[in-house]
C-alpha positions as a Markdown table, in Angstrom:
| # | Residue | x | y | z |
|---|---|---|---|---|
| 1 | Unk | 0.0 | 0.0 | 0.0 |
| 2 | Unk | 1.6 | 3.5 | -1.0 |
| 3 | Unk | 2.0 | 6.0 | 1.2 |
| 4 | Unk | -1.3 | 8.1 | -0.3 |
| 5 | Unk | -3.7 | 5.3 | 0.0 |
| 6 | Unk | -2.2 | 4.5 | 3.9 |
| 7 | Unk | -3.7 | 8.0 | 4.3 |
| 8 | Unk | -6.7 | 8.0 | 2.7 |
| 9 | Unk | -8.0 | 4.5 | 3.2 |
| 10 | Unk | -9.0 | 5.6 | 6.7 |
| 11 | Unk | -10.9 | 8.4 | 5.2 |
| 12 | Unk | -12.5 | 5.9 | 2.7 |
| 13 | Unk | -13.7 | 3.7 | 5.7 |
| 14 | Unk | -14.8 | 6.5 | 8.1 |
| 15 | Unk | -16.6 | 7.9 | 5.0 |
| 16 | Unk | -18.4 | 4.4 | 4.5 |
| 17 | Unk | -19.3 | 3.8 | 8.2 |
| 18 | Unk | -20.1 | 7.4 | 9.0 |
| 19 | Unk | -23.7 | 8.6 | 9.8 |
| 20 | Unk | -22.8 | 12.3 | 10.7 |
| 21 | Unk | -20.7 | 13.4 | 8.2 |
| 22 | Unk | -22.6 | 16.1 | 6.0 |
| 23 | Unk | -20.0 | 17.9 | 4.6 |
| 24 | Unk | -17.1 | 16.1 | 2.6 |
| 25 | Unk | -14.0 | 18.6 | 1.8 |
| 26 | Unk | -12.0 | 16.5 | -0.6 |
| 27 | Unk | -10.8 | 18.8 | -3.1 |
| 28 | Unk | -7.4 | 21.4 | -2.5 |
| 29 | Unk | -5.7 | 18.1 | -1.5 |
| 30 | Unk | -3.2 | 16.3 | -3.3 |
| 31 | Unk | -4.5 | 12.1 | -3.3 |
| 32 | Unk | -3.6 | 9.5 | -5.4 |
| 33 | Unk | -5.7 | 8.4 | -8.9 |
| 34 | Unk | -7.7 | 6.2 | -7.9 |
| 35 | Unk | -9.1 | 7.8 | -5.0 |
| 36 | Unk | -12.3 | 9.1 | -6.4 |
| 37 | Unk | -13.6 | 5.8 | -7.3 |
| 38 | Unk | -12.7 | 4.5 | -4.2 |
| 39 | Unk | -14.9 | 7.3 | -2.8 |
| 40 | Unk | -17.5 | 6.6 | -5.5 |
| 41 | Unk | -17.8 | 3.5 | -3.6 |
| 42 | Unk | -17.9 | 4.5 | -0.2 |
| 43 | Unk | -20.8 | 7.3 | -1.4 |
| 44 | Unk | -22.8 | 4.7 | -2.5 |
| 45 | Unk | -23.5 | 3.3 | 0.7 |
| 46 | Unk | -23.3 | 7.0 | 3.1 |
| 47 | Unk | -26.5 | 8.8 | 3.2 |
| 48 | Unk | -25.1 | 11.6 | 5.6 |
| 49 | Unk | -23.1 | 14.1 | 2.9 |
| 50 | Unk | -25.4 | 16.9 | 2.1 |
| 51 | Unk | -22.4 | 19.0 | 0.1 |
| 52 | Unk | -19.6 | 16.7 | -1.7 |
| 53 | Unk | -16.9 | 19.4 | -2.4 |
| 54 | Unk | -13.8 | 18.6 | -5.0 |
| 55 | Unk | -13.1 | 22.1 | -5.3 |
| 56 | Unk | -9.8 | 22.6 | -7.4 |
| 57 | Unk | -9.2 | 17.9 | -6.8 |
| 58 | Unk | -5.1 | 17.6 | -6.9 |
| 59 | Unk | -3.9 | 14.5 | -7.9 |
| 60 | Unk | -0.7 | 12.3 | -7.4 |
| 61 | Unk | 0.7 | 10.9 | -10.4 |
| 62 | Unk | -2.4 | 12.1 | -12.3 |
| 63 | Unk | -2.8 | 9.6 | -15.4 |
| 64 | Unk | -4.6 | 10.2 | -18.8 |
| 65 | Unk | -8.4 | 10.2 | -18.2 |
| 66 | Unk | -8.4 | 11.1 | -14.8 |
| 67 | Unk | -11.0 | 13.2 | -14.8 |
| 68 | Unk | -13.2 | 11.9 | -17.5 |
| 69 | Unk | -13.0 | 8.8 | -14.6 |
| 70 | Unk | -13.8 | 10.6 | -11.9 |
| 71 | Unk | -17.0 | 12.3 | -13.7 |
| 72 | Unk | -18.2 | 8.4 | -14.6 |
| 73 | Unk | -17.7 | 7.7 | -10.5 |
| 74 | Unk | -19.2 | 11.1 | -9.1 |
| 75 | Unk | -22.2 | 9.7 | -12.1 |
| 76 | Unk | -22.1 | 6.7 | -10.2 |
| 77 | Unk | -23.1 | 8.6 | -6.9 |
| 78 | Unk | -25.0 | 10.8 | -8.6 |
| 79 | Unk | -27.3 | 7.5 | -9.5 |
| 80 | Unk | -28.0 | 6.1 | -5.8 |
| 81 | Unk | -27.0 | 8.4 | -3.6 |
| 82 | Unk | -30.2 | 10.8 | -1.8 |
| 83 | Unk | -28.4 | 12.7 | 0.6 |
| 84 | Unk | -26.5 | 15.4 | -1.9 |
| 85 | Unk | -27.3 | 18.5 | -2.6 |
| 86 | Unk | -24.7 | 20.3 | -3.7 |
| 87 | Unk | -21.8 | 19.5 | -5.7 |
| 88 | Unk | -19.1 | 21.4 | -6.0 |
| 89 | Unk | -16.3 | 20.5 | -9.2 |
| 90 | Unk | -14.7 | 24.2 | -10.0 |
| 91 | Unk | -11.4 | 24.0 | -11.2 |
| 92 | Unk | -11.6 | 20.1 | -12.1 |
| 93 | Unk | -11.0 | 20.3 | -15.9 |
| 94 | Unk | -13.7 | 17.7 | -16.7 |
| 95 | Unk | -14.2 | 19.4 | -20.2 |
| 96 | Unk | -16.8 | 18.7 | -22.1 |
| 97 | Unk | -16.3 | 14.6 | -21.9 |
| 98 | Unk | -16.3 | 14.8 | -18.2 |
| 99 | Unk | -19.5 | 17.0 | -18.2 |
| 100 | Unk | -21.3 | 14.4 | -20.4 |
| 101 | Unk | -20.7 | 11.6 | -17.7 |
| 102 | Unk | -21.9 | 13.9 | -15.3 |
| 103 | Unk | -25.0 | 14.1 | -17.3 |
| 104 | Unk | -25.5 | 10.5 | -16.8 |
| 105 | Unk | -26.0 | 10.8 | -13.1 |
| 106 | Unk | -27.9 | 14.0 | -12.9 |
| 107 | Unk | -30.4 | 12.4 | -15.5 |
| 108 | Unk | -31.8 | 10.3 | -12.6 |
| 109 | Unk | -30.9 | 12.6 | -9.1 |
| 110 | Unk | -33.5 | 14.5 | -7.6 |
| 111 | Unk | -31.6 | 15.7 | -4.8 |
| 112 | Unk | -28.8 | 18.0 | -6.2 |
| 113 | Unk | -30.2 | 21.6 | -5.9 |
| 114 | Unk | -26.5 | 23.2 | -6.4 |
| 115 | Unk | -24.1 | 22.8 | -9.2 |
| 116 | Unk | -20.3 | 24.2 | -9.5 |
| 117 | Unk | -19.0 | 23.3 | -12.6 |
| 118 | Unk | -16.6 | 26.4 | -12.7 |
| 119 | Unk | -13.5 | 26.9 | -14.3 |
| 120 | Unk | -14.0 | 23.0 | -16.0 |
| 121 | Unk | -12.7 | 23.6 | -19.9 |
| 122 | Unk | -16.7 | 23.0 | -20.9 |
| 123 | Unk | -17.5 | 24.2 | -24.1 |
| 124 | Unk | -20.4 | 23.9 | -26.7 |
| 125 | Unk | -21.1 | 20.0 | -26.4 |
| 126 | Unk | -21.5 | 20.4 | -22.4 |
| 127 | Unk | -23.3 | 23.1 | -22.5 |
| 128 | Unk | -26.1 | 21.7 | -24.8 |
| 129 | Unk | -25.7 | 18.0 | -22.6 |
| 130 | Unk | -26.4 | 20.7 | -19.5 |
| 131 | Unk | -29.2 | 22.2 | -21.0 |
| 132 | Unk | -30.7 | 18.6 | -22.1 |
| 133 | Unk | -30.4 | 16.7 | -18.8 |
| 134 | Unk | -31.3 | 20.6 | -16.6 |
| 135 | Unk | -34.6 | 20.5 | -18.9 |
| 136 | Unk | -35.8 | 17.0 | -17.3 |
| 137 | Unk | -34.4 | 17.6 | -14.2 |
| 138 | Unk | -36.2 | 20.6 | -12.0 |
| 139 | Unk | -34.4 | 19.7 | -8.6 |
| 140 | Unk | -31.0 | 22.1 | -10.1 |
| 141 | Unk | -31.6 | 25.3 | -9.2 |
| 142 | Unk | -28.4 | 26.6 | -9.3 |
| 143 | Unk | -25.5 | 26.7 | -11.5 |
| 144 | Unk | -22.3 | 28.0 | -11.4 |
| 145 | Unk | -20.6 | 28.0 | -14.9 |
| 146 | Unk | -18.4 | 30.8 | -14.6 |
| 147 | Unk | -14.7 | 30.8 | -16.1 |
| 148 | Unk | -15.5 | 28.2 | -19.0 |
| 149 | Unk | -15.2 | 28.7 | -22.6 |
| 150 | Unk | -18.9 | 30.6 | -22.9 |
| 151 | Unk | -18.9 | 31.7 | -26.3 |
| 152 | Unk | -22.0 | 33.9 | -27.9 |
| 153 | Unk | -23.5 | 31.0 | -28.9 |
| 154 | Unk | -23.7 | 28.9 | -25.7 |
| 155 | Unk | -25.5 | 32.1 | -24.5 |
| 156 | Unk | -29.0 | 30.8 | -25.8 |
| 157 | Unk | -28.4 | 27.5 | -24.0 |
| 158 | Unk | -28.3 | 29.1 | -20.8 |
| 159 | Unk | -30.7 | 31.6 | -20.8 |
| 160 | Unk | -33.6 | 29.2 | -21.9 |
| 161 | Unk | -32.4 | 27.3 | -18.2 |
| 162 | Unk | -32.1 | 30.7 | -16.6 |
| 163 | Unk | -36.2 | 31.0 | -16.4 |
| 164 | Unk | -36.0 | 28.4 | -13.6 |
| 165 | Unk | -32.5 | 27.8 | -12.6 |
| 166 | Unk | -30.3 | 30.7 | -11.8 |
| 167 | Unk | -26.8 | 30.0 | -13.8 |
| 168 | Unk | -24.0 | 31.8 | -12.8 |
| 169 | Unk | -21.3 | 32.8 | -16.3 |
């Protein structure tokens, strides 16, 4: 076991076993690639987070993908878990592939009332895979999209959400 996952296995476990935890600071850190899934997992079975926070997620030894893999696990949660409500991913780089695995999880949640996607690379296929999934789902009411590549056109996306959801640019 490396010296990253001696540290954050603890976490992992706590996280799992943990009734009381209701807001999970993971991001600013620097953990090892495969934590998120690992945390995927433990999410799926805690019903105590209210706000999951990766907030700016440092990674050791950061392989190709890393992202686009954690989006597919925080989809994961997204799926089963019913304590969230707000999510915060700014300054993740998910881009517009991470965004779209997002999308897979925020298809089915009804508890996510706040989403940061800030500073994340998304451009014009995100922002129409946003607007798509935001359309369905009337739990969002907040998102922050600020710092992303918002051209003209991905203006008209956003402001047919902004009616019901307030969306930050």
């Amino acid at each position: 076991m490396d010296t990253s996952t001696q540290i954050t296995h603890p976490l992992i476990e706590t996280i799992k076993q943990s009734r009381h935890i209701e807001m999970l600071r993971v991001g600013r850190h620097i953990l090892d690639d495969s934590f998120g899934v690992r945390l995927a997992d433990a999410m799926m079975v805690n019903n105590s987070v209210v706000v999951l926070d990766f907030w700016g997620f440092w990674v050791m030894g950061q392989s190709d993908g890393f992202f686009r893999r954690l989006a597919v696990a925080l989809a994961r949660i997204l799926k089963v878990n019913t304590s969230i409500r707000e999510l915060v991913l700014g300054l993740n780089c998910l881009g517009d592939d991470g965004v779209l695995e997002l999308v897979d999880g925020l298809k089915v949640n009804r508890t996510i009332t706040n989403l940061d996607l800030e500073e994340n690379d998304i451009g014009l296929k995100g922002f129409v895979a946003l607007k798509r999934v935001l359309e369905s789902n009337r739990t969002v009411k907040n998102v922050n999209l600020k710092y992303n590549e918002v051209e003209k056109e991905h203006l008209s996306y956003l402001k047919a959400l902004d009616k019901r959801c307030v969306c930050k640019i």
